[in-house]
VEXMI-391675 format. One record per atom (N, C-alpha, C): x, y, z; residue number from 1. Coordinates in steps of 0.02 Angstrom, whole numbers, m for minus. Each point is the difference from the previous one (the first is absolute). Example, Ala and Ser with C-alpha at 12.3 -4.5 7.8 and 13.67 -1.06 7.14 Angstrom:
px 660; py m284; pz 390; titor 1 .
px m45; py 59; pz 0; titor 1 .
px 45; py 60; pz 0; titor 1 .
px m18; py 53; pz m36; titor 2 .
px 42; py 59; pz 3; titor 2 .
px m39; py 55; pz 37; titor 2 .
//
This chain:
px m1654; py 882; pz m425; titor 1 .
px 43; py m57; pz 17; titor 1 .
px 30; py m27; pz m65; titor 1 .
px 66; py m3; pz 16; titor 2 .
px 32; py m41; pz m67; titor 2 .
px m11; py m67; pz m11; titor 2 .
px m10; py m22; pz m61; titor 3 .
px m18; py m55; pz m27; titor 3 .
px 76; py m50; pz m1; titor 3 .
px 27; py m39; pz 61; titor 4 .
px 54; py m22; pz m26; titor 4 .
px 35; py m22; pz m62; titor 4 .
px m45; py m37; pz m42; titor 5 .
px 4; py m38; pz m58; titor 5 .
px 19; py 54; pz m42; titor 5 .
px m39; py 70; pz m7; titor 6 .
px 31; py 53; pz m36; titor 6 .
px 58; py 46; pz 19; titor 6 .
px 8; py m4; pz 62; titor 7 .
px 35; py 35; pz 29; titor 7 .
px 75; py m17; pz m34; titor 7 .
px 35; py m74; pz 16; titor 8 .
px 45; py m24; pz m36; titor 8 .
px 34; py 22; pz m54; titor 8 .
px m38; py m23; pz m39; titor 9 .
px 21; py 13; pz m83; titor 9 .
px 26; py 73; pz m2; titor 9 .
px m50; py 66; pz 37; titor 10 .
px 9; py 48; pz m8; titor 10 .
px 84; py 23; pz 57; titor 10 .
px m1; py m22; pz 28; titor 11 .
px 48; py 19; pz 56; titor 11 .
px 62; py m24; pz m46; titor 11 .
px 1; py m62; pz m61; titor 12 .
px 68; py m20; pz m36; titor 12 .
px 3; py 53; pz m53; titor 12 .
px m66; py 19; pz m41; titor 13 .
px 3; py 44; pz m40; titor 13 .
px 42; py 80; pz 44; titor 13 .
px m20; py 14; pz 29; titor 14 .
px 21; py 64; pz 36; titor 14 .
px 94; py m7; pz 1; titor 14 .
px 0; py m52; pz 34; titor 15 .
px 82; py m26; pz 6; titor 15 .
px 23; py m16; pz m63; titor 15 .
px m5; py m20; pz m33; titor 16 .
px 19; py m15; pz m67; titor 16 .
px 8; py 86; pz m4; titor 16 .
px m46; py 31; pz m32; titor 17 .
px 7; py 81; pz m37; titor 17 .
px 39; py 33; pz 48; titor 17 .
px 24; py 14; pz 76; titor 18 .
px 45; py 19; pz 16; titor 18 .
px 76; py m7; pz m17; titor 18 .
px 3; py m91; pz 36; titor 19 .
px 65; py m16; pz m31; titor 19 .
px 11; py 38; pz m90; titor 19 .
px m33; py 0; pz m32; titor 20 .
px 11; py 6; pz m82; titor 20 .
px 18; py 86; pz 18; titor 20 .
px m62; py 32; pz 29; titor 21 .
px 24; py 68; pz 9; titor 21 .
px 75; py 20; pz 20; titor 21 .
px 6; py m17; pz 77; titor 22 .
px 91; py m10; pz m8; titor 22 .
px 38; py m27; pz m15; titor 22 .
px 3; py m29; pz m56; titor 23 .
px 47; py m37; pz m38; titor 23 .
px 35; py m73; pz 18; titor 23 .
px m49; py m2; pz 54; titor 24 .
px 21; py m65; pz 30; titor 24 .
px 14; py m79; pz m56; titor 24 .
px 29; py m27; pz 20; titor 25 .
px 33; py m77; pz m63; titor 25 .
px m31; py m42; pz 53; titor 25 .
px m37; py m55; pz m38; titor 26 .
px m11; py m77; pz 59; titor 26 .
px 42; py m4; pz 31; titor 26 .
px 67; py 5; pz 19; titor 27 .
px 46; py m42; pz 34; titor 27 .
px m4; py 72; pz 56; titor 27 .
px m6; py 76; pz m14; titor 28 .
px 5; py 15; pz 56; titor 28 .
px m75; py 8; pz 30; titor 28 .
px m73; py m2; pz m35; titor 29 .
px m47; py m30; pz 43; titor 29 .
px 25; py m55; pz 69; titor 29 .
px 7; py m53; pz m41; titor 30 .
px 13; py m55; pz 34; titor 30 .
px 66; py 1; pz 47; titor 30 .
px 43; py 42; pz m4; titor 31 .
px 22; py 21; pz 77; titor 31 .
px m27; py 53; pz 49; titor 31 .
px m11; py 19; pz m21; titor 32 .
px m78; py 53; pz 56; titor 32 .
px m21; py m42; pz 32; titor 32 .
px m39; py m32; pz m51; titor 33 .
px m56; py m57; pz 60; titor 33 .
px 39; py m58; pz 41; titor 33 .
px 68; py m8; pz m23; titor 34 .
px 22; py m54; pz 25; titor 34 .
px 19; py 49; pz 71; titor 34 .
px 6; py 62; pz 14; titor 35 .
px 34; py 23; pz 69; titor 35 .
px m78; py m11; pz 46; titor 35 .
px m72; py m14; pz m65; titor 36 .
px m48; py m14; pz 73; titor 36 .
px m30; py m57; pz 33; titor 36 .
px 25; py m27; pz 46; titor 37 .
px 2; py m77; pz 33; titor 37 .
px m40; py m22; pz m15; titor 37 .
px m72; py 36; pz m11; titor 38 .
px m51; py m39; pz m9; titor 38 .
px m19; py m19; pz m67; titor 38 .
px 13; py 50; pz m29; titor 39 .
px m13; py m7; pz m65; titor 39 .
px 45; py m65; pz m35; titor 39 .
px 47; py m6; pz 26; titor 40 .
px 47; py m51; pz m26; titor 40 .
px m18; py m71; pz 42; titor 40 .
px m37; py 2; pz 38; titor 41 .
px m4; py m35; pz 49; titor 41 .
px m73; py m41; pz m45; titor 41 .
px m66; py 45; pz m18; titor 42 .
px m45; py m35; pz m29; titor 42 .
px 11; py m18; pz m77; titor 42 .
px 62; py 58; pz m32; titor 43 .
px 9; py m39; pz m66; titor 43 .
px 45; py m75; pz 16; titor 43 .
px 34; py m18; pz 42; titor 44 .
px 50; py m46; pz m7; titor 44 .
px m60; py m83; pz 23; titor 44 .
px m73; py 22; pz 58; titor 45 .
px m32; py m38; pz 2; titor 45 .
px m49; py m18; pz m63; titor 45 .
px m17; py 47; pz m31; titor 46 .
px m47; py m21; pz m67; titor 46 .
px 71; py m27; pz m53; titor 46 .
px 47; py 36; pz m13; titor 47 .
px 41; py m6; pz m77; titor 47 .
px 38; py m56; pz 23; titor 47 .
px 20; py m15; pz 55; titor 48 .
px 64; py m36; pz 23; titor 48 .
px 76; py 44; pz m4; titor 48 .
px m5; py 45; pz m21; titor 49 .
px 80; py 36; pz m15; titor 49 .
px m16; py 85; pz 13; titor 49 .
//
């Protein structure tokens, strides 16, 4: 069973070294995730934006 608390960190690390693998830039990360409702949906309730 996964340890949530570890699970995290590792699931950004993973995403992080992809995006870098394909050459991805923050701004087009951050339109990826913006096409997924949810994802934009729990950053806009924690960040406000």
């Amino acid at each position: 069973m996964w340890d949530v608390e570890c699970r995290s960190p590792l699931r950004c690390e993973l995403d992080s070294a992809f995006n870098h693998l394909y050459g991805l830039s923050r701004e087009d990360t951050a339109n990826i995730l913006d096409t997924f409702l949810i994802v934009r949906c729990k950053d806009e309730a924690a960040h406000g934006t």
